[in-house]
N, C-alpha and C positions, 0 to 999 in steps of 0.2 A: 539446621539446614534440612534434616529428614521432616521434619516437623510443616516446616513452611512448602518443602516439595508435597506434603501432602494432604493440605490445607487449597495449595494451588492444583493439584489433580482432583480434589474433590469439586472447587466450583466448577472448574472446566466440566467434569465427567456432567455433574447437574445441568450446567450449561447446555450440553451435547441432550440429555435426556428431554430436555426443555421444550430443543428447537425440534429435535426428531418427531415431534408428536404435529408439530407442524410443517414440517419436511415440504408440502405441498407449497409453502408457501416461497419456499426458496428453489423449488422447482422451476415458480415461476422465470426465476432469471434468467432461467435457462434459454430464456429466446433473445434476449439484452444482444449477449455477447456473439451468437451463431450472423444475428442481423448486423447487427456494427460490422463485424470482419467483412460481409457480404458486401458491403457500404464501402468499405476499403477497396476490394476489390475492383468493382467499377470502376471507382475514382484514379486507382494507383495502373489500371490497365491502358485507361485513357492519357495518360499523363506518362507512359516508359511506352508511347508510341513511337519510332524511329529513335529510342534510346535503350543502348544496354545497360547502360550504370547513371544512377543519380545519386552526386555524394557519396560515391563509393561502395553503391549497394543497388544490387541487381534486382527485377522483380520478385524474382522467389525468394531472396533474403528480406525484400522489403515485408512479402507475407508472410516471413518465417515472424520477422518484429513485430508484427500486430496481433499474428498468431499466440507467442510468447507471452507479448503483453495481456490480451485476454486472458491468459492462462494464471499470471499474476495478479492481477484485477482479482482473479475468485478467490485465489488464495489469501490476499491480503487485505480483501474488503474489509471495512472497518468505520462503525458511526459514533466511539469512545466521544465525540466532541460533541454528538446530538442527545446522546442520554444521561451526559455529565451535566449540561444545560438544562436537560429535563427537570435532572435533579436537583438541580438547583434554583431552579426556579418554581417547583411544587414546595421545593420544602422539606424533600424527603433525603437530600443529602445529611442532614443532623443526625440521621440512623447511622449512616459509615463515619461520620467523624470521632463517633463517638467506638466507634470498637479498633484493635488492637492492630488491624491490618490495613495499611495505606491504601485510600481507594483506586490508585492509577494502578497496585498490584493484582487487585480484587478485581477490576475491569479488564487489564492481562489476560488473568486466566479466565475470564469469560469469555473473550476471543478466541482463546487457543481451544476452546469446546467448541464454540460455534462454527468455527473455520475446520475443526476434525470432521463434523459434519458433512461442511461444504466440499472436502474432499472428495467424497462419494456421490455425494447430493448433484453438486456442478462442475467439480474439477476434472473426473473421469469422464463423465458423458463427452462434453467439449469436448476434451482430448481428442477421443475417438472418430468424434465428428469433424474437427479439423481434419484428423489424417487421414479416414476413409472417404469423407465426402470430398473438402476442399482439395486435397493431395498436399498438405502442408509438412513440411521437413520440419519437426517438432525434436529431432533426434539432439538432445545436449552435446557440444564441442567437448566439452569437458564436464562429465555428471556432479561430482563432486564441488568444484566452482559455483557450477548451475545454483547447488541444493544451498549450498552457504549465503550463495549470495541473494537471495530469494528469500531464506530465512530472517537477515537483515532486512528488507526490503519490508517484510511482514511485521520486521520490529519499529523501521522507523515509519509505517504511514501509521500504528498504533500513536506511535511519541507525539506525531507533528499533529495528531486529531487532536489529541488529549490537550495538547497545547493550547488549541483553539479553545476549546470546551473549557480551559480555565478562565478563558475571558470573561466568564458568567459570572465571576466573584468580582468582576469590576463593572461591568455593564448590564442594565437592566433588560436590555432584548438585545439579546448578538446576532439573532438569527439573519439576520440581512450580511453582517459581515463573515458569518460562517459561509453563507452561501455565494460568497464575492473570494471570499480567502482560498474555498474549497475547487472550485473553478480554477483558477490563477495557477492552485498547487498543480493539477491534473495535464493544464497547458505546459507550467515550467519541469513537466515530470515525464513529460514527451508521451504522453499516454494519446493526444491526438494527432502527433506529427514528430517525426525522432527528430533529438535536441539540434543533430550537424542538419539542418536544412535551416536554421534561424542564420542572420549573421554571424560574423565573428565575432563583432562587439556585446552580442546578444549572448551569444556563445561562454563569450568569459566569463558575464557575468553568473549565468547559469552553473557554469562548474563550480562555483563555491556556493551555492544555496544547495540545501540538504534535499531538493525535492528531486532531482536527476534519480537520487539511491532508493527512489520508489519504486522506480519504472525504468528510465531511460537505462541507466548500468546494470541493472539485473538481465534485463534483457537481450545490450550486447554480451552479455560475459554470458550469457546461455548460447549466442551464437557464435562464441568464439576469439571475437574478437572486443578492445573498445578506442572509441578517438572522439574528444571531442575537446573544442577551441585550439585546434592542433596537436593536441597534447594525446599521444597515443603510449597505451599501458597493456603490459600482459596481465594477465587474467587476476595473476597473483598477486601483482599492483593493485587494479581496479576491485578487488574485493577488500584487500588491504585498507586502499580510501573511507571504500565504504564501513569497513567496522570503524575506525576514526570517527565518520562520521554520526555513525549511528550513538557511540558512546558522549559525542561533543551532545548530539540531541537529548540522549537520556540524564547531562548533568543538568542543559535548559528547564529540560522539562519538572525534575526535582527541587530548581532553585524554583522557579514557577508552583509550584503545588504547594511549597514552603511558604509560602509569598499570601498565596489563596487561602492557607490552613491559618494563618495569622491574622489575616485579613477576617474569614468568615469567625472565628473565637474574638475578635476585636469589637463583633457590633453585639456582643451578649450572646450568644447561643451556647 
């Protein structure tokens, strides 16, 4: 176990050293997310015109949600599905099949280096810009909930990429269905619109697809609260879900990589 934790802290730390030399380039994002909220704003000011609550959430809780949500988005960015595809489509995945460490764990810890990064790089700045500029109540209902459930959150949009990215060992160009799947996820993840404004019917079905525990439940259980298809949970529930969840993901994602590993050894390599 000490072995492998430091095996997994060395790519990460390289990871980190990697992208620091280009730092500038994830600078850039830094204007993505200040303009999107901004974009909210407008839009959610015109719309809670002669209303104090929509669905159960007032205007400044509505921008606390998207506030949140941006804040999550940095933290658990993640393109595992675009350079898995890379690699398998160059050719160059034959180098990791062939060594000792599974590449979904070797890609892990490349996340978890480039996302330490992103802490400093975009997670802080944002921060600060929401609550001095915007006036956004960023303050966690409960800190320790928040941090769990955010960490899951970080774990399962790594699983559901990587899942995508495995499609490469059955399909010759995914890239069109990456960018249709990846779309779909963002929508059913309430990262454009939170999940309780859809139907009910919509609703239900949304609560058992793994993509809510990206966005949509990290989010309420950073505000305090969560409900959604009726079904309303303390914090300790809705985090509880989510590791379920996340754990039901990471057996998919194993039998899937098993599946790929047999598959890519099956045509000669």
């Amino acid at each position: 176990m000490k072995r492998l934790t430091a095996v997994i802290s060395a790519i990460g730390f390289a990871t980190y050293k990697e992208w620091a030399a280009f730092r500038s380039h994830m600078a850039a994002s830094l204007l993505v997310g200040p303009v999107m909220f901004l974009v909210q704003v407008f839009i959610w000011k015109a719309v809670y015109q002669g209303h104090e609550t929509l669905n159960g959430l007032t205007y400044q809780q509505m921008l606390t949600y998207y506030g949140v949500a941006s804040l999550i988005h940095y933290i658990s960015f993640d393109f595992a599905d675009w350079n898995l595809q890379m690699l398998v489509r160059s050719g160059k995945f034959v180098t990791f099949a062939l060594r000792p460490l599974p590449h979904w764990l070797f890609a892990l810890a490349q996340k978890i280096g480039h996302r330490s990064l992103a802490l400093w790089v975009e997670v802080l700045p944002v921060l600060l810009l929401f609550i001095f500029v915007f006036g956004v109540n960023l303050q966690p209902a409960a800190p320790g909930w928040a941090v769990l459930s955010i960490t899951f959150s970080f774990l399962m949009n790594f699983m559901v990429n990587y899942c995508v990215g495995l499609t490469a060992f059955w399909l010759i160009r995914a890239e069109g269905i990456r960018r249709v799947f990846l779309l779909l996820k963002d929508i059913c993840a309430g990262v454009f619109i939170p999940l309780s404004f859809f139907p009910d019917a919509m609703q239900k079905v949304l609560f058992f697809l793994p993509f809510q525990f990206i966005t949509y439940l990290p989010t309420r259980v950073y505000g305090g609260e969560y409900e959604l298809a009726g079904t309303h949970l303390s914090l300790g529930q809705a985090v509880g879900l989510q590791a379920v969840a996340v754990a039901v993901t990471a057996l998919t994602m194993t039998v899937l990589y098993n599946a790929a590993m047999r598959r890519f050894t099956g045509v000669g390599v």
